[in-house]
N, C-alpha and C positions, 0 to 999 in steps of 0.2 A: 226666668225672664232675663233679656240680653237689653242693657242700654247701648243704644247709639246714636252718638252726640254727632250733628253735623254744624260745620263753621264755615262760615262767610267773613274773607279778608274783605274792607273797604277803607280803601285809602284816603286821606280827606284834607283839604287844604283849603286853606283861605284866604289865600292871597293869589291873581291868576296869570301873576304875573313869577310865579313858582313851575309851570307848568310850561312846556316843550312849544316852540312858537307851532308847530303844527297843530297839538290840540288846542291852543287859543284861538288858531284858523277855524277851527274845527267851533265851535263854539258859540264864534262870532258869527258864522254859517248857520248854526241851529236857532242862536236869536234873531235872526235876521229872520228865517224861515217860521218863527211862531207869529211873526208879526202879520204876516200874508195867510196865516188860517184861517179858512171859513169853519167859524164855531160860535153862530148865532143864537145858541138855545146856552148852552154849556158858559160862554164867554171865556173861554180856560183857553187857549189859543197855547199850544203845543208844536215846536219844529225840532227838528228831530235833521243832523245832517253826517254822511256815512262819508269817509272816505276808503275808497278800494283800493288793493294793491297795484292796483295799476298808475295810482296817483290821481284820480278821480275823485272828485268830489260830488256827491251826490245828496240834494236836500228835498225834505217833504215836511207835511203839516198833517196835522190832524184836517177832517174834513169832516163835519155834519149832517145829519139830515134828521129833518121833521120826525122822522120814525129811525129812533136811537139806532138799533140794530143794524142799519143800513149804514151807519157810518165808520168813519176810518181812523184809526190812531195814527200818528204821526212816524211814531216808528215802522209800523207795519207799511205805510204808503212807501217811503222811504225806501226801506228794504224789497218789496215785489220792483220798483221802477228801479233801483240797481241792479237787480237781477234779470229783470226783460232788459236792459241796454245792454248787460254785460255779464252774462248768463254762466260764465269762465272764469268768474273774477271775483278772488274770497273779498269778502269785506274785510276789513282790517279795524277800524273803530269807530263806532257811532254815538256821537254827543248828542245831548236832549237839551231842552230848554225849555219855561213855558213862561208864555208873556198873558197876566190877567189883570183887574183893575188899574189899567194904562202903569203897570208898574212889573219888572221879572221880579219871581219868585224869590223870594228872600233862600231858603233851603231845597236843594234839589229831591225832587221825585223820581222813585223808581217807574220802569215800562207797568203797564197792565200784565194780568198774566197769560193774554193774548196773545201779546206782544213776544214778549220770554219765550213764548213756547216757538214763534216764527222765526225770533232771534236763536234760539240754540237748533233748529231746524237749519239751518240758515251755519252756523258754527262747525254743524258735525256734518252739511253738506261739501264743505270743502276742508274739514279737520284739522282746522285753524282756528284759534283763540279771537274773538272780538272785543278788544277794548272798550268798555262803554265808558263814557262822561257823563255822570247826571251834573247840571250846574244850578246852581243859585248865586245871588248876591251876596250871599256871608258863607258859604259853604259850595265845594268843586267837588263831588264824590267820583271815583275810581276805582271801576271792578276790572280786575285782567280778565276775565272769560265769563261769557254768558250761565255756562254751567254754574259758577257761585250763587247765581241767583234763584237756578232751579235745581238744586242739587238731585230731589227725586222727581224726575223728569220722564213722559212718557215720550218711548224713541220706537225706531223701526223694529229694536230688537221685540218688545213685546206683540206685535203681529206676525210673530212665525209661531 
């Protein structure tokens, strides 16, 4: 038998005013965006805002529908609509946010595993690191690259 230990850096701070005035932009864009979710059944209102190398800022919400399955996580809306506007353009970091009983999240949440899996689709499409920001009100988590979060991840190599 062979152990092997995998490890996840997350950086974490609590004060947000410690943080790069870009990803504060970045931020105040994803709470701004969970505030405009439609998430009628759930009430969990999630936004989620990318910016790409290009200097673009790109924001989405989660979106719901009556019959679960049909609906959209925020990061995943986020990510397909920067990639249809700018099809050429790695993402660079995407902050989450989620706005629920008229108050943000005290501790930030990680993506679904939906999510993760679009997001490191999305990383090793253009073989550049994506920054993500999960934020709350007592706590700002900090992963340098989607890969931390799916270490054993299934990619193009296992369809050949």
């Amino acid at each position: 038998m062979k152990e092997i230990e995998i490890k996840t850096i997350i950086f974490e701070y609590n004060n947000i005013n410690d943080l790069s005035e870009e990803d504060r932009k970045l931020i105040q864009k994803a709470k701004n965006a969970a505030k405009r979710a439609y998430a009628p059944y759930s009430k969990f209102n999630v936004g989620a805002c990318i910016l790409l190398e290009n200097g673009e800022f790109i924001e989405g919400n989660n979106q719901e529908n009556a019959a679960y399955p049909s609906g959209l996580c925020a990061e995943r809306v986020a990510l397909f609509y920067a990639n249809s506007l700018y099809p050429d353009v790695a993402v660079k970091t995407l902050a989450v946010a989620v706005f629920t009983k008229n108050q943000y999240i005290e501790n930030p949440i990680p993506p679904c595993g939906s999510c993760r899996q679009v997001l490191l689709e999305t990383e090793k499409r253009f073989n550049k690191p994506i920054k993500l920001i999960l934020t709350g009100e007592k706590a700002i988590q900090i992963i340098r690259e989607v890969k931390d979060l799916l270490p054993l991840s299934f990619d193009q190599k296992m369809l050949q």
